[in-house]
C-alpha positions in Angstrom: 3.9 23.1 41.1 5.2 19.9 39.6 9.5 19.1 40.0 11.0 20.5 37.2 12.6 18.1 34.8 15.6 18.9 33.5 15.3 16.9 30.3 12.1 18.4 30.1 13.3 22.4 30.9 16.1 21.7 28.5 13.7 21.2 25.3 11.3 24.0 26.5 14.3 26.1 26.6 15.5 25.1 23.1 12.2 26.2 21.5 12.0 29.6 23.1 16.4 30.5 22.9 15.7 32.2 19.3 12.8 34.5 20.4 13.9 37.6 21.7 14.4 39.0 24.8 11.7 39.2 26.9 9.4 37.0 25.2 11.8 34.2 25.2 11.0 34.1 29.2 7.7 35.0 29.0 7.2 32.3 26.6 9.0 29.8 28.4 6.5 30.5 31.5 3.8 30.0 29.8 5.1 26.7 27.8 6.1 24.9 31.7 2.4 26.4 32.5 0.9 24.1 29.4 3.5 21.5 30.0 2.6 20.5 33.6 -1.1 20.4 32.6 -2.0 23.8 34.9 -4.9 24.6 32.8 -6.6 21.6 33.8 -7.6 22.2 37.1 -8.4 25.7 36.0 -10.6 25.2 33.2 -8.8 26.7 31.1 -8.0 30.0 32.7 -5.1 31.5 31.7 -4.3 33.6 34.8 -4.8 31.3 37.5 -2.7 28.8 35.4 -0.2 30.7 35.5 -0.1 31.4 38.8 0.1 28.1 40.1 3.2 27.5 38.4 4.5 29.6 41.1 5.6 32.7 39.3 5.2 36.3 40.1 2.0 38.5 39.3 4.3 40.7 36.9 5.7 37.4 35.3 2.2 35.9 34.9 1.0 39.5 33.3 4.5 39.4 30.6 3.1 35.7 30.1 -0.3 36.5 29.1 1.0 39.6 27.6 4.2 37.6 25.1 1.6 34.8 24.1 -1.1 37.6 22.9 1.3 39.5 21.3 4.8 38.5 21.4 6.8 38.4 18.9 7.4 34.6 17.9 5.5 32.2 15.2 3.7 28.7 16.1 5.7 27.4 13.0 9.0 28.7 14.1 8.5 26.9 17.2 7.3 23.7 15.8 10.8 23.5 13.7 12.8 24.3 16.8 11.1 21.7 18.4 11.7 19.1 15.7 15.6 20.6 15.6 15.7 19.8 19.5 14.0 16.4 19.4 16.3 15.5 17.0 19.6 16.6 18.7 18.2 14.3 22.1 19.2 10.9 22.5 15.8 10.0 23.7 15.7 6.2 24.7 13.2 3.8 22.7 11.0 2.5 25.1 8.4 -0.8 24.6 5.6 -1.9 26.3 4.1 -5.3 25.5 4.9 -4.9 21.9 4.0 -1.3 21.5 6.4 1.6 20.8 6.0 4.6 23.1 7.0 7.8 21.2 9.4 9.9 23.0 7.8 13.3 21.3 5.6 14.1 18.7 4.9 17.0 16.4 1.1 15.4 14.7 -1.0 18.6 14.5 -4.5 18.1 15.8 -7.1 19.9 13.6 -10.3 21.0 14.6 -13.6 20.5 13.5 -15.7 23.0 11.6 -19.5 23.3 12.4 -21.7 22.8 9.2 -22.9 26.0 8.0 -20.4 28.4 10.1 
């Protein structure tokens, strides 16, 4: 499992601190899961993401269970991110003319087969 930031932790936990209890863990879990890129070297499975984040079985089953069917909303989320990102003093940073953004809330939309 990767150090935990705290700059990092901080944000995670200002998107999640309105949900309610329960899922407000749960969901944090799974957040550092997607956060530390977990998935990757699992293909994409959900279980044995979680569980190399280091958490327990039970907290890897509330995981799973809060992001199926938890009570919280993508576009609540997004907002408390934005509201968090803009409370940070995040430090402008340039690299050979170019302007690294600290965060970014630019959806990425999928493409639709032809004929589906």
């Amino acid at each position: 499992m990767p150090p935990v930031s705290e700059p990092t932790m901080s944000a995670l936990i200002a998107i999640v601190a309105d949900l309610p209890i329960g899922t407000n863990l749960a969901m944090l879990h799974f957040m550092w899961m997607l956060v530390t890129g977990s998935l990757l070297p699992h293909r994409g499975a959900l279980f044995p993401a979680l569980q190399s984040t280091g958490i327990s079985e039970r907290a890897v089953r509330r995981a799973w269970t809060a992001f199926r069917g938890g009570i919280w909303q993508i576009g609540e989320s997004m907002v408390a991110w934005d509201r968090c990102m803009r409370e940070q003093q995040w430090q402008l940073r340039r690299y050979e003319g170019y302007y690294a953004l600290a965060a970014d809330t630019t959806p990425f939309w999928r493409l639709k087969l032809q004929g589906r």
